[in-house]
C-alpha positions in Angstrom: 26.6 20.6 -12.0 24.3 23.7 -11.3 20.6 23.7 -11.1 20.1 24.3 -14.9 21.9 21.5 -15.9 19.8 19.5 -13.6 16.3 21.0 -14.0 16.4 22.7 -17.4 18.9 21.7 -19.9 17.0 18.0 -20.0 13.9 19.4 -21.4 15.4 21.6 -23.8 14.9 18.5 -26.5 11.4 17.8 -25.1 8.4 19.4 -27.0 5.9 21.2 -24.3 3.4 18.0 -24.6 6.0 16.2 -22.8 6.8 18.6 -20.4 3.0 19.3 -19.8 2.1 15.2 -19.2 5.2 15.5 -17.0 3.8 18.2 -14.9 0.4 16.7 -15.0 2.0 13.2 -13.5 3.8 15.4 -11.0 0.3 16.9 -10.1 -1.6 14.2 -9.6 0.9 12.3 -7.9 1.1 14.9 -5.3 -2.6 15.2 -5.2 -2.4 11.4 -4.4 -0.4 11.3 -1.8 -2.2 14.5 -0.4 -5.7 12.4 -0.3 -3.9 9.5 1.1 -2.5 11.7 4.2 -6.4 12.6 4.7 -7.3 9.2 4.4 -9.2 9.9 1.6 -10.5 7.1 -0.8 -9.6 10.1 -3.9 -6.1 8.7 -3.0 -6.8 5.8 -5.3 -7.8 7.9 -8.4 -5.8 10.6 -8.4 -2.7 7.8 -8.4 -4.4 6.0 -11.3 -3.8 9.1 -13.5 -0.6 9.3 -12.7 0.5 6.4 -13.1 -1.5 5.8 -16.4 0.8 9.4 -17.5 3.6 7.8 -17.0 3.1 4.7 -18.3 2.5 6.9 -21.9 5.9 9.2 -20.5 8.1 6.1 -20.3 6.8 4.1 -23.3 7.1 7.0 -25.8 10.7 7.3 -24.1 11.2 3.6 -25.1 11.7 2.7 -21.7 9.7 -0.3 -21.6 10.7 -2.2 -18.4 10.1 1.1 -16.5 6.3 1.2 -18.8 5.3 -2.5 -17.0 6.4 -1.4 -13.7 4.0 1.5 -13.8 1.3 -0.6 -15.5 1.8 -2.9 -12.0 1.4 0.4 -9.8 -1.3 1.1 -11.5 -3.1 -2.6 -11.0 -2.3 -2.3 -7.3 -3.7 0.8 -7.3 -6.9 -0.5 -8.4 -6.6 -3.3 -5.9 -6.1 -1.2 -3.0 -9.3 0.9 -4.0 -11.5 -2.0 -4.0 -10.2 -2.7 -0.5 -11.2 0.7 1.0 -14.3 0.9 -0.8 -15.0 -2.5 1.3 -13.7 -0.9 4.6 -15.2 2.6 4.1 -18.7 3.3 6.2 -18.7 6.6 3.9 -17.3 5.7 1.2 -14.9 8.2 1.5 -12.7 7.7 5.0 -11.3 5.0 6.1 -9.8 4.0 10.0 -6.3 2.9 10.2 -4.2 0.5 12.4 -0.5 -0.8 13.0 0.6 -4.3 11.5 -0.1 -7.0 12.7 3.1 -9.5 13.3 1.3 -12.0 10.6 1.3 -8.7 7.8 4.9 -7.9 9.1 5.9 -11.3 7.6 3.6 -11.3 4.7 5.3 -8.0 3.8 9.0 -9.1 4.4 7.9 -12.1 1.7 6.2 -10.0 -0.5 9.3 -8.3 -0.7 11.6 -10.3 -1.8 9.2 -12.1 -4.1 9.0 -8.6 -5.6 12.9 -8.4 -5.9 13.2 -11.8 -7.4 10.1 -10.3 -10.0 11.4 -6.8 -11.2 15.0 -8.5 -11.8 13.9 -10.7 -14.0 11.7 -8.1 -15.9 15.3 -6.2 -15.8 16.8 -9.7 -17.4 14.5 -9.9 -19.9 14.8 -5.4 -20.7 16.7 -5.9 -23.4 14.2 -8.2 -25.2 11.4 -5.9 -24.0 13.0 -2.5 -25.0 13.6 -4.6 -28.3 10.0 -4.2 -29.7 9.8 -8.0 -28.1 12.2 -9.3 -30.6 15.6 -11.3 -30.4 17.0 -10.3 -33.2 20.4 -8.4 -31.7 19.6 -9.1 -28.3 21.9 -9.8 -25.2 19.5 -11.6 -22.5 20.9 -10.4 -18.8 21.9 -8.0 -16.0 25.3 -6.4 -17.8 23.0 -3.4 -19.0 21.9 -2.2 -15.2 23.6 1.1 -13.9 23.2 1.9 -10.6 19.4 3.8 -11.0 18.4 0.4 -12.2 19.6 -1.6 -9.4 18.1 1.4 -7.1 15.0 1.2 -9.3 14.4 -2.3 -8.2 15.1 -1.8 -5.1 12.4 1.1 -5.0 9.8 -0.8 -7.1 10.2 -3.7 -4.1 10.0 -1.1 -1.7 6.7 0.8 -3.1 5.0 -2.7 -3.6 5.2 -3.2 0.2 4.0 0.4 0.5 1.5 -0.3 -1.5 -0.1 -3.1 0.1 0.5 -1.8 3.5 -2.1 1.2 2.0 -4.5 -0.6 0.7 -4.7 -2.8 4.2 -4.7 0.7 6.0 -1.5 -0.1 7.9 0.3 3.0 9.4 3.7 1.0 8.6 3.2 2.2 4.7 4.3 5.4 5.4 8.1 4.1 6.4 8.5 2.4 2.8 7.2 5.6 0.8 9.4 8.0 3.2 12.5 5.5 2.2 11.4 5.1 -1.4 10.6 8.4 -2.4 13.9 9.5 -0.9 16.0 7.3 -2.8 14.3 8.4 -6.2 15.3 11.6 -6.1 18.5 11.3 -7.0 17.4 8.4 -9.6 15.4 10.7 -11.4 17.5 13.4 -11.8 20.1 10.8 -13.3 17.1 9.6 -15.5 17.1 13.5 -16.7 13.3 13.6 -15.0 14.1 16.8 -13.1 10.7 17.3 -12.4 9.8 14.1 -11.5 12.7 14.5 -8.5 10.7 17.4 -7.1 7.5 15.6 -7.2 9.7 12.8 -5.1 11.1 15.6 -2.9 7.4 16.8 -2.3 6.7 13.3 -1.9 9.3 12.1 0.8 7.8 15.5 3.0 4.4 14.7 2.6 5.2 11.0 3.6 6.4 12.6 6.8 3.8 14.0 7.2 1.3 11.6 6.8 3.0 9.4 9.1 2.3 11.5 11.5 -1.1 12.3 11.0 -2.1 9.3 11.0 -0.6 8.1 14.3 -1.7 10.9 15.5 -5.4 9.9 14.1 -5.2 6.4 15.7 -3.8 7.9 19.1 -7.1 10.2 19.1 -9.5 7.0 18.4 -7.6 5.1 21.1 -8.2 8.1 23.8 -11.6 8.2 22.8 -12.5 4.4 22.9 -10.5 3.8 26.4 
């Protein structure tokens, strides 16, 4: 498979509305992340819109499980920009720190509670993708290719990313670099080819904000001791 069956053939079905909301998730997605690697409260925002895109993307593609995840990221999102308007002397910047052994665990719970949820919004898909009706419809698991096992995985793995953020918690950084990695591939199989290189962009960037802000906190600590 070459780069055209990957990238372009997909969207030769789309109509350029589509492919321009696409673009414009990409965008501010990127532009998300971007703020959050400044430690920017614009983070929050900028990810709404995003989100909010694809939660239009996925329910006009009848993908309604996927539409309720995103309508989660985008409640989180929300939460976690309450939280550092709180912790923000500027409104704007906020400090950072590691974990603290009691978060560790939260997270680790958090977790698998968020497992236990997104599979059984997978077990109930069917219903969901059904217009909410039974008529026809096979409650389970049987429908799940592997992107849908991965996408539960990730959707876990973003939550925990997630609230790591919105506590300020350096550790974030390690679930988006993991979770953004694995979606590559998942959305090329999803025929999202864009989407991929958003998540391409996105596993650098991670990176990189890792290590700014370690390097941010490192500073602070020098300066304080």
């Amino acid at each position: 498979m070459n780069l055209y069956d990957l990238f372009v053939k997909p969207y030769e079905n789309y109509d350029t509305l589509q492919i321009m909301l696409e673009a414009s998730g990409a965008f501010f997605g990127i532009l998300s992340v971007y703020f959050s690697i400044r430690k920017n409260i614009w983070v929050y925002p900028t990810g709404i819109i995003s989100t909010l895109i694809y939660v239009y993307i996925l329910y006009n593609f009848g993908l309604l499980g996927d539409c309720m995840i995103n309508v989660y990221y985008t409640a989180m999102s929300i939460y976690g920009w309450i939280l550092w308007s709180k912790n923000s002397e500027d409104h704007i910047h906020v400090e950072v720190s590691w974990a603290s052994q009691k978060e560790k665990m939260f997270a680790g719970l958090l977790f698998l509670i968020s497992l236990a949820l997104v599979t059984l919004v997978y077990y109930y898909k069917p219903y969901i993708d059904n217009h909410f009706s039974m008529e026809g419809t096979n409650l389970g698991l049987y429908h799940l290719d592997w992107a849908n096992w991965l996408d539960v995985l990730t959707t876990s793995i973003f939550l925990v990313g997630m609230w790591f953020m919105a506590k300020q918690r350096i550790e974030n950084w390690f679930f988006w670099i993991i979770g953004d990695f694995i979606c590559i591939p998942m959305m090329i199989f999803k025929e999202l080819g864009i989407t991929s290189v958003q998540y391409l962009v996105f596993t650098i960037m991670a990176i990189l904000g890792y290590l700014n802000w370690k390097k941010n906190l490192k500073e602070k600590s020098t300066i304080k001791s």
